[in-house]
BAFI-3210 file (N, C-alpha, C; in Angstrom, 3 decimals, decimal comma, padded with zeros to 6 digits):
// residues 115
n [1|2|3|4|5|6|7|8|9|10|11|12|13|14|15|16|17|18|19|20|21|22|23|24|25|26|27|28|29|30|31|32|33|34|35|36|37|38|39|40|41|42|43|44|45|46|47|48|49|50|51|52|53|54|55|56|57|58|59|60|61|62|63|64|65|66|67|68|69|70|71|72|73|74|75|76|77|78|79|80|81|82|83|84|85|86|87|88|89|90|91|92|93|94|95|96|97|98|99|100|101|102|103|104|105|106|107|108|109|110|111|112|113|114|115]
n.u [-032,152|-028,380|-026,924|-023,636|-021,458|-020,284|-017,306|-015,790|-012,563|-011,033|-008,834|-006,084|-007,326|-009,955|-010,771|-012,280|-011,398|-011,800|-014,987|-015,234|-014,416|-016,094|-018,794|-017,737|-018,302|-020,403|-023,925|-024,776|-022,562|-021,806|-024,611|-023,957|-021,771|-023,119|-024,819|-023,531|-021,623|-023,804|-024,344|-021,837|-022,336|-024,462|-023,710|-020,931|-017,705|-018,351|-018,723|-018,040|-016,223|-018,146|-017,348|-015,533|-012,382|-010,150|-006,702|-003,522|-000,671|-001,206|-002,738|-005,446|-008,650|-010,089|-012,699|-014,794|-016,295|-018,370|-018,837|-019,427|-016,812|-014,529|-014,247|-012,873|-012,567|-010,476|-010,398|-010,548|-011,543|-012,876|-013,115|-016,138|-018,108|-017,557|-016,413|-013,282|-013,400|-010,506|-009,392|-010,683|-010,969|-010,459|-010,072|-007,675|-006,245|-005,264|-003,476|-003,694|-002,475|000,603|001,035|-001,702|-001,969|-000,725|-001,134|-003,367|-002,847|-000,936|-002,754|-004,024|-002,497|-002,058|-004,345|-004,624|-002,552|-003,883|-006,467]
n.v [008,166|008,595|007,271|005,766|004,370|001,660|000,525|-001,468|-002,350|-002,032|-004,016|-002,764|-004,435|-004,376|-006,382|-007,263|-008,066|-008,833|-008,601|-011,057|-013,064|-012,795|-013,923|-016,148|-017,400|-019,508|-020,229|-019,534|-017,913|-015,941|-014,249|-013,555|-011,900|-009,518|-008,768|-008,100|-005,751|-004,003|-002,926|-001,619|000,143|001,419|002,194|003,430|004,920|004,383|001,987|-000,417|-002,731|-005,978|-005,574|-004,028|-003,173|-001,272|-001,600|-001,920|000,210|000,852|002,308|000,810|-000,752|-003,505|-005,071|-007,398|-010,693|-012,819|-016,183|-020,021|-019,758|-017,570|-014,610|-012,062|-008,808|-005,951|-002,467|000,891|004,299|006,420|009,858|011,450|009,979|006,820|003,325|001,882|-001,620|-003,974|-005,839|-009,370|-012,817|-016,004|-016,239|-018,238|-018,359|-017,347|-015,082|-012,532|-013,289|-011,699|-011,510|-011,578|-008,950|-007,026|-007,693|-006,140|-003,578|-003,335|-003,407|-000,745|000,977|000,550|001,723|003,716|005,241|004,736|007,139]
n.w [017,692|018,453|016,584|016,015|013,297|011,565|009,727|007,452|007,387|003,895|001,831|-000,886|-003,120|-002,596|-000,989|001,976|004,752|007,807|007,255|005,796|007,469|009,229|007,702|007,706|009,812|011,684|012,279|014,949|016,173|014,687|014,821|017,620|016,832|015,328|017,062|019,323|017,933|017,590|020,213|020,284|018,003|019,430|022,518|021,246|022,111|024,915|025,345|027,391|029,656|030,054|026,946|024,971|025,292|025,436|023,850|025,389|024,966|021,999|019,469|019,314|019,816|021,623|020,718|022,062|021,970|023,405|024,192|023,392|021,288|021,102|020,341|018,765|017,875|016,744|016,219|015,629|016,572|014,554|012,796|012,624|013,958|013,744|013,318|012,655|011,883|012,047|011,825|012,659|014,781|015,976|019,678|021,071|023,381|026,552|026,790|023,974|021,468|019,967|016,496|016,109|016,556|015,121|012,796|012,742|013,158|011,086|008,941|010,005|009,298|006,882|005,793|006,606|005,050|002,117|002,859]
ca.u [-030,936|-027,664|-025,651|-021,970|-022,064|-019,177|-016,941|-014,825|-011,066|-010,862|-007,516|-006,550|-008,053|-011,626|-011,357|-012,679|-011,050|-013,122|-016,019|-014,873|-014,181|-017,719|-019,563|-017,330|-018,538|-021,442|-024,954|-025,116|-021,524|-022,517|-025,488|-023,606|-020,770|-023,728|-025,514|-022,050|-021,560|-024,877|-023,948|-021,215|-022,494|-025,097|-022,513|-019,885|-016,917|-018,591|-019,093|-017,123|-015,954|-017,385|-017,424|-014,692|-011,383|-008,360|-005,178|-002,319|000,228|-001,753|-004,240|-006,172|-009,231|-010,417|-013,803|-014,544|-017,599|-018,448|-019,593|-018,828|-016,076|-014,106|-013,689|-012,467|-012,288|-009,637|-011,192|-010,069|-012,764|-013,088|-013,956|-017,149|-019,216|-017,330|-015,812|-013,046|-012,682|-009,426|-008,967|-011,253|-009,696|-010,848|-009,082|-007,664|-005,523|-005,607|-003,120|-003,770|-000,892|001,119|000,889|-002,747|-002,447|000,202|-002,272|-004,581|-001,577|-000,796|-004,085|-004,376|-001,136|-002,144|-005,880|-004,307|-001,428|-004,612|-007,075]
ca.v [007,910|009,574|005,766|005,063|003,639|000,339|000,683|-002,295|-002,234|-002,644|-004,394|-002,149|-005,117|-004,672|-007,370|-007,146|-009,778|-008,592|-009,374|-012,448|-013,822|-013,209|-014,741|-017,741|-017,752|-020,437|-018,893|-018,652|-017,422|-014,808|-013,647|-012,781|-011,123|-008,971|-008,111|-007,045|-004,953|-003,350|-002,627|-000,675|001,349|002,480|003,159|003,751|004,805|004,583|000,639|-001,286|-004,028|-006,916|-005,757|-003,257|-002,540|-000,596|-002,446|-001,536|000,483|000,880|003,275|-000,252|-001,473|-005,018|-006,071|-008,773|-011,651|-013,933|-017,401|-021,141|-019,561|-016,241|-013,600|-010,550|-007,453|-004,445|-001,450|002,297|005,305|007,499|011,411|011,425|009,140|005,889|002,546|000,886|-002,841|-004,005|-007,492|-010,514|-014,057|-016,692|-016,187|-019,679|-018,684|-016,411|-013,797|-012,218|-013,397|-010,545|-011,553|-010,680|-007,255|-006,997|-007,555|-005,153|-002,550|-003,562|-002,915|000,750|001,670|000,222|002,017|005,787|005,858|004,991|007,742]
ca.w [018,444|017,614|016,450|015,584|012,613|011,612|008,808|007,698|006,344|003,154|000,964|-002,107|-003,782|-002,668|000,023|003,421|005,558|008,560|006,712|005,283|008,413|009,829|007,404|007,609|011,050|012,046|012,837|016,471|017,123|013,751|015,754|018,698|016,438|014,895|018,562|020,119|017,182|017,770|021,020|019,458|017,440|020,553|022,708|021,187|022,936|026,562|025,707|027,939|029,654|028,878|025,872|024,876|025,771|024,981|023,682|025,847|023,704|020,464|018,795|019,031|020,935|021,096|020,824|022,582|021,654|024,471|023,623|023,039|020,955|022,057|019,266|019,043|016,746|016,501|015,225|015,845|016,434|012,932|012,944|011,870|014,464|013,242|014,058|011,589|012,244|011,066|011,929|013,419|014,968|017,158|020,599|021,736|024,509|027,670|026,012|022,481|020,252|019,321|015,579|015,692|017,277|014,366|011,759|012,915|012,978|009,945|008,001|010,385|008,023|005,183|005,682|006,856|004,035|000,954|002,772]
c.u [-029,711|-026,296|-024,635|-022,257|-020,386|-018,775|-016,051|-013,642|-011,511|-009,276|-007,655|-006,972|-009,407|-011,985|-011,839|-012,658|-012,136|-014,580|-016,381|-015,480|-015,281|-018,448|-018,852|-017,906|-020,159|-022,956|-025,126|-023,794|-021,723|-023,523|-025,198|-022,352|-021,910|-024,526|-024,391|-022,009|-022,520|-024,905|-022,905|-021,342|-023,701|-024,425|-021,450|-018,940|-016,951|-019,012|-017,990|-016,523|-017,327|-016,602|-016,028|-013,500|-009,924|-007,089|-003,545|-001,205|000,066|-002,760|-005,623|-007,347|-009,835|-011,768|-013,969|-016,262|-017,542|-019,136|-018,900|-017,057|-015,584|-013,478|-013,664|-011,805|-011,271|-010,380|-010,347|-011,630|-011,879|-013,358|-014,616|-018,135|-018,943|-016,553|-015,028|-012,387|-011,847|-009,236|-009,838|-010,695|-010,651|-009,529|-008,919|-007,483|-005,514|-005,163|-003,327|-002,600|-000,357|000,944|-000,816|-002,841|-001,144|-000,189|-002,732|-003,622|-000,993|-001,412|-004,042|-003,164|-001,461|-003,711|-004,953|-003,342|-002,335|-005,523|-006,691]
c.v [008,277|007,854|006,339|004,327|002,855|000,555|-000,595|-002,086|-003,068|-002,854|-003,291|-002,988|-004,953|-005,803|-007,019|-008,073|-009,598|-009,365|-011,211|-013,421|-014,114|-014,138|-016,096|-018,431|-019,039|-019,680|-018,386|-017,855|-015,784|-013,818|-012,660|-011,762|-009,723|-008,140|-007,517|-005,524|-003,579|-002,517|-001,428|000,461|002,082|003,361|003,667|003,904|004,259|002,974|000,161|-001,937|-004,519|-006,941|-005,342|-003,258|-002,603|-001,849|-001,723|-000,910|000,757|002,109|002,177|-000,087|-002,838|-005,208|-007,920|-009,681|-012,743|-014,986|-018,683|-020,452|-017,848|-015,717|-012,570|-009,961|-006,491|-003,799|-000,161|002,944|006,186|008,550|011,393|010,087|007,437|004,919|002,037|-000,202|-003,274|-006,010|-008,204|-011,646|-014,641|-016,105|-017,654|-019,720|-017,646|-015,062|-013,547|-012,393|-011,673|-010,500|-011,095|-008,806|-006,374|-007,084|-006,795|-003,598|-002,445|-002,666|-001,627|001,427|001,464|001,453|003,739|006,204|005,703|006,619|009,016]
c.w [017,608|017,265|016,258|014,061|012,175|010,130|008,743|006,830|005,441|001,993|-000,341|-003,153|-004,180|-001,350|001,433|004,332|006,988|008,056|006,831|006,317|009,239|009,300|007,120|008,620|010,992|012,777|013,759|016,643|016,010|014,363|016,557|017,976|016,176|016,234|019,197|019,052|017,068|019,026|020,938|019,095|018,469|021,364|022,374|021,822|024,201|026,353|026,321|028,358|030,095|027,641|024,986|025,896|025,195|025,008|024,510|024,619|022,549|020,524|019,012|020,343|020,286|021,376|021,261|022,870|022,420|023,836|023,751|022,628|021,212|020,906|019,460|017,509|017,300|016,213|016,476|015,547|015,249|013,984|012,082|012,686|013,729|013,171|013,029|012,004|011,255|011,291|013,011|013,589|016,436|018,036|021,087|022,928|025,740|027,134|024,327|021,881|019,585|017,877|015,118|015,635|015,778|013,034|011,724|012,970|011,896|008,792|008,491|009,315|007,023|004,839|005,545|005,705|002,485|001,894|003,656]
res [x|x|x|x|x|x|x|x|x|x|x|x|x|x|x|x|x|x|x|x|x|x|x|x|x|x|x|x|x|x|x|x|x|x|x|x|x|x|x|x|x|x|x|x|x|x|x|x|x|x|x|x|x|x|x|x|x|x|x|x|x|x|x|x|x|x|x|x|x|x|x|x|x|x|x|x|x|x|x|x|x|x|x|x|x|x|x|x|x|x|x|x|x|x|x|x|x|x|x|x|x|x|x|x|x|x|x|x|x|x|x|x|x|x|x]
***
């Protein structure tokens, strides 16, 4: 099968808040972060709602993890068959806080001006 394969932002530190933030996660809602993701990298672009969808106004799309708790990823499509998630965040409230989508816009500048 021809995958996608998931890249995560990384800080010019070395950090990977993405990351981070998963394995802070609790096992079942981890699970389902890891099975969406999988999903992902099958379809790639052509995944889509539930799962996927475009951020109004941005280079962005939001991943979106159904469950008890409602998370969601940023990530931008790479050239070269490849996804880079920039920022993860519980969702509390019906609309996405602008300060997230502001993060994840953030890091896409901080990522395209090191590579």
């Amino acid at each position: 099968m021809n995958c996608w394969k998931i890249d995560y932002y990384e800080t010019s530190s070395g950090r990977t808040p993405v990351k981070e933030f998963i394995d802070k996660l609790a096992e079942k809602p981890q699970a389902k972060v890891y099975n969406t993701l999988e999903l992902l990298t099958e379809f790639g672009p052509r995944l889509g709602l539930p799962h996927a969808k475009k951020v109004k106004s941005t280079p962005l799309w939001e991943l979106r993890v159904l469950g008890e708790k409602s998370l969601r990823f940023f990530y931008i499509a790479k050239v070269g068959k490849s996804f880079l998630l920039l920022h993860g965040f519980t969702k509390k409230r019906q609309k996405t806080p602008k300060k997230e989508i502001k993060t994840a816009l953030k890091r896409l500048r901080d990522y395209e001006s090191r590579n």
